[in-house]
N, C-alpha and C positions, 0 to 999 in steps of 0.2 A: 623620677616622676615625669618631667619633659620627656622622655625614651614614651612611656606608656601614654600619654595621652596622643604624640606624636602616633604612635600604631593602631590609637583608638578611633583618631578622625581616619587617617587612612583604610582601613576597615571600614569604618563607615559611609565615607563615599564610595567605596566599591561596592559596600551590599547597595546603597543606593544607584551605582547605575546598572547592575546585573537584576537587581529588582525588577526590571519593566523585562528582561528576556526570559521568553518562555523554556523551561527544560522539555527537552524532548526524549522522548522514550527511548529505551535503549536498542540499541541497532536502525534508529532515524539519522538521515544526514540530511541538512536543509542544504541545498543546490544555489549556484544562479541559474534564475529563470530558463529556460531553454524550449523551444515549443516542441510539445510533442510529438513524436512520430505518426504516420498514418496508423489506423487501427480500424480494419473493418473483417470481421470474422464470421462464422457459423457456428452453432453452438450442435449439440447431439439431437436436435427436434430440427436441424437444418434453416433454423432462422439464423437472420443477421443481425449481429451487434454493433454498431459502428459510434467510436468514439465523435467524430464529427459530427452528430446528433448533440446537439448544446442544449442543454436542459436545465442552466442556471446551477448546477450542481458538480461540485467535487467529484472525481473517479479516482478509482481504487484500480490500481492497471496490476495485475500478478500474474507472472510468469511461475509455471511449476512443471514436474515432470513426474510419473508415476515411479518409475528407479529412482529419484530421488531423496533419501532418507529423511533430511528436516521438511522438504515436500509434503510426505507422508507425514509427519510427526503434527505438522502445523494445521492441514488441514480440518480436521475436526475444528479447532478452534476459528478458520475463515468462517466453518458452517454458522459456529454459534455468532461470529461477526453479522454476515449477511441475513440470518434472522432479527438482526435488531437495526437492520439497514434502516429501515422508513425513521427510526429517532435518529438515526447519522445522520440522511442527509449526500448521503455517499452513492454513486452507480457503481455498479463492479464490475469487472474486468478481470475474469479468473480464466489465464491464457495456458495451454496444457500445448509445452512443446514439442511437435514434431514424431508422435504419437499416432497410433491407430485409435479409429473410432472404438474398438473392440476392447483394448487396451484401457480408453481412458475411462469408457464406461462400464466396464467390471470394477475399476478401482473405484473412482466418484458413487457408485452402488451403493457398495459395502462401507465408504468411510464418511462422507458428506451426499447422501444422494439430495440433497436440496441446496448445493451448489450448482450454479448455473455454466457450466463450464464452455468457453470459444477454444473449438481446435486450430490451431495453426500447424497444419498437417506436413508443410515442409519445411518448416522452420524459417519462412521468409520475413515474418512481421517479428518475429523473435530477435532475429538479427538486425534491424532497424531501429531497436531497440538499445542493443546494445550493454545486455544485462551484464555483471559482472560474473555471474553465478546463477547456481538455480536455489533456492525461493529467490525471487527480489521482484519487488513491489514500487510500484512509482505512483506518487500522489502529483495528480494534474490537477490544477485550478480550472475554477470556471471558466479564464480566456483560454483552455489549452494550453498552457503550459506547465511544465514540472517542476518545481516543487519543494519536492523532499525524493528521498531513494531511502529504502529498506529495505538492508541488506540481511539475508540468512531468514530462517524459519523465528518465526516469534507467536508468543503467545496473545493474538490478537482480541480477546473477550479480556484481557487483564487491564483492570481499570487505568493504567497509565495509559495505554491506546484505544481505548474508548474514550475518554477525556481529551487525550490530543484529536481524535478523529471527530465528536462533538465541537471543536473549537473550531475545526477544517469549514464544516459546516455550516459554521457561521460567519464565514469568511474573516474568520480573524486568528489566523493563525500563532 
């Protein structure tokens, strides 16, 4: 009887201090802090996007490549993301590496054409970055810094990341 009650408090102060930490989605890593890279791009309509534009709001920084398989795979689901951007709360940042204009915009066409896509046409802001792989995703805070890192293709409209990226939003991660 001492055995079981003995494992019952123990169990229960653990679920009491893991209580306050939030789970996070599968393939999210929370980081320390680290300030973000420069990020100032051109999108396919030749405007610029530049992350140093502080707007009180969370970015969505993604690196992708059109030969990329989970690139491709995840894409549709950015698209259904960034249509529900205005309830996130979120700027996006959907970075296509090292890629022809031609290139990205037959692809982006045919699979998301209402993603907003910046070329980084020689792969220089890519490598400043320092991605491990291609999808990866880095969530900046409001001061510019990162965050969290999501690593591989994920299914982004699936309410575990809508939920964690709603909480982003509210700056309470």
């Amino acid at each position: 009887m001492k055995h079981f009650i003995f494992s019952l408090v123990i169990w229960l102060v653990t679920l009491n201090v893991y209580a306050g930490t939030p789970s996070l989605p599968k393939g999210v890593l929370k980081i320390a802090p680290r300030p973000a890279p420069a990020l100032s791009l051109k999108n396919l309509d030749e405007e610029t996007f530049s992350l140093d534009n502080k707007t009180g709001r969370w970015a969505f920084v993604h690196f992708w490549a059109s030969w990329c398989g989970p690139c491709r795979r995840e894409m549709p689901s950015i698209q259904t993301l960034v249509k529900q951007s205005s309830s996130l709360k979120l700027d996006f940042f959907i970075v296509n590496t090292a890629e022809s204009e031609d290139v990205v915009f037959s692809f982006i066409g045919s699979v998301a054409p209402e993603v907003n896509t910046l070329l980084d046409l020689d792969g220089l802001v890519t490598e400043k970055w320092h991605p491990r792989g291609l999808p990866s995703t880095y969530l900046v805070d409001t001061d510019g810094y990162i965050r969290y890192i999501v690593l591989g293709g994920q299914n982004w409209h699936h309410p575990d990341y809508t939920h964690f990226l709603h909480k982003l939003g509210q700056n309470n991660p």
